[in-house]
C-alpha positions in Angstrom: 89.9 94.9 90.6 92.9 95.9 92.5 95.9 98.2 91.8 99.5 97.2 93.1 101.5 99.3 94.8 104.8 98.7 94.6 106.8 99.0 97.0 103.8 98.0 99.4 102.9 100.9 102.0 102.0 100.1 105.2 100.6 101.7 108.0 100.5 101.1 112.3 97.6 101.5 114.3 97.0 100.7 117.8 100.3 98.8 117.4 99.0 96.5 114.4 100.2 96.7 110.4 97.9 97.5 108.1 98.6 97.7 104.5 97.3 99.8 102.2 94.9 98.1 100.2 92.7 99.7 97.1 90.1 98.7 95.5 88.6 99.5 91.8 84.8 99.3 90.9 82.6 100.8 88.0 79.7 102.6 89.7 76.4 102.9 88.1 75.1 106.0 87.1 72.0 107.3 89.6 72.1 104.1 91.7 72.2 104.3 95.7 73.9 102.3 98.3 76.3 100.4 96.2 78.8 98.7 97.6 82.7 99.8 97.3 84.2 97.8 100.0 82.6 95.1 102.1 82.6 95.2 105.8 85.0 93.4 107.8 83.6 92.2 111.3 85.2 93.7 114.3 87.5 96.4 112.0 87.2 99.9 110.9 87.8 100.7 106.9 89.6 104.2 106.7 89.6 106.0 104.0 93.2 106.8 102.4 92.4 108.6 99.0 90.7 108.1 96.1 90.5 109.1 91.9 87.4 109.3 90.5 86.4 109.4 86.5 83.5 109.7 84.9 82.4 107.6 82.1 80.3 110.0 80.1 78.8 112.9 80.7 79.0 115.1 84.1 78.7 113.7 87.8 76.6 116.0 89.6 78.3 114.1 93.1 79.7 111.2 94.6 78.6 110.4 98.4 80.5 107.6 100.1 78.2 106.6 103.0 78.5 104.5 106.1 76.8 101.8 105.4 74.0 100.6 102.9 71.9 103.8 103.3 74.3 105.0 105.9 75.6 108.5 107.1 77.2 110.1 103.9 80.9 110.6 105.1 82.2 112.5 102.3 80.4 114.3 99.8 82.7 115.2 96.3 82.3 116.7 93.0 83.2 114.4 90.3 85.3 115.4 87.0 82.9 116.5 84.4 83.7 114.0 81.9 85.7 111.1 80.4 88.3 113.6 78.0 90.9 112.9 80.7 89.6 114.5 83.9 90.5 112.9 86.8 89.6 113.7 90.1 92.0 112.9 92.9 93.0 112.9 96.8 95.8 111.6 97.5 97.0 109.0 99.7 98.0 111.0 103.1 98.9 109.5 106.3 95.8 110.6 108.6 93.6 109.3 106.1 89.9 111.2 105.3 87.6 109.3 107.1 86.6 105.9 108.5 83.9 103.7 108.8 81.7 102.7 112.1 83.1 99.1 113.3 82.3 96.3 111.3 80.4 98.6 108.6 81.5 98.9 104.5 81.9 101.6 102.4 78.8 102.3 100.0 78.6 105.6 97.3 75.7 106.9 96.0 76.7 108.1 91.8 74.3 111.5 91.5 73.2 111.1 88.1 72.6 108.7 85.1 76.9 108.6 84.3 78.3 105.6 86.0 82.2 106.3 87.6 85.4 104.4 87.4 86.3 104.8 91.3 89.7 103.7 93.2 89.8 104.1 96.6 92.9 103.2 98.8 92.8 102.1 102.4 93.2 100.2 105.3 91.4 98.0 107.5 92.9 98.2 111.4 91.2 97.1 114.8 90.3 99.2 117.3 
């Protein structure tokens, strides 16, 4: 699932447009290597920011990885429950990290509560 964002934001690198894009998933709760975006052959994902929220009880962490069993790339502490926490980095121009060329973005959920996860970004060429 995708959110719109209106009006669209865009970003250069290396002289090429890329739009920020985002996707939505429901994580499972103490699975590994799931998949959040799929790789895109030849391109980098980068990281723009994220919101997190748990759908029960608390999330011990959230590890987006590099990869299916990949380098973890950011480790975060998830809101402690569904009453309304949210937790959130917002969209900032640098972005928070990117992926290895031609590699997706996986997260590991730390314990048995699954997550409702956006993440915004951008795919560019090196």
């Amino acid at each position: 699932m995708s959110v719109i964002i209106s009006p669209p934001k865009v970003y250069e690198v290396n002289g090429v447009v890329a739009p920020l894009q985002t996707i939505q998933i429901i994580a499972a709760g103490a699975t590994n290597n799931q998949t959040v975006i799929a790789a895109v052959t030849g391109s980098h994902i980068r990281v723009m920011g994220w919101r997190c929220q748990a759908n029960g009880a608390a999330i011990s962490s959230i590890n987006f990885k590099d990869g299916s069993g990949g380098t973890i790339k950011s480790i975060f502490n998830a809101p402690p429950n569904t009453n309304g926490d949210v937790d959130f980095l917002p969209v900032i121009d640098a972005g928070y990290f990117d992926c290895s060329l031609s590699t997706g973005l996986f997260v590991d959920i730390g314990t048995a509560t699954g997550a409702l996860i956006t993440v915004f970004y951008i795919v560019y060429t090196p």
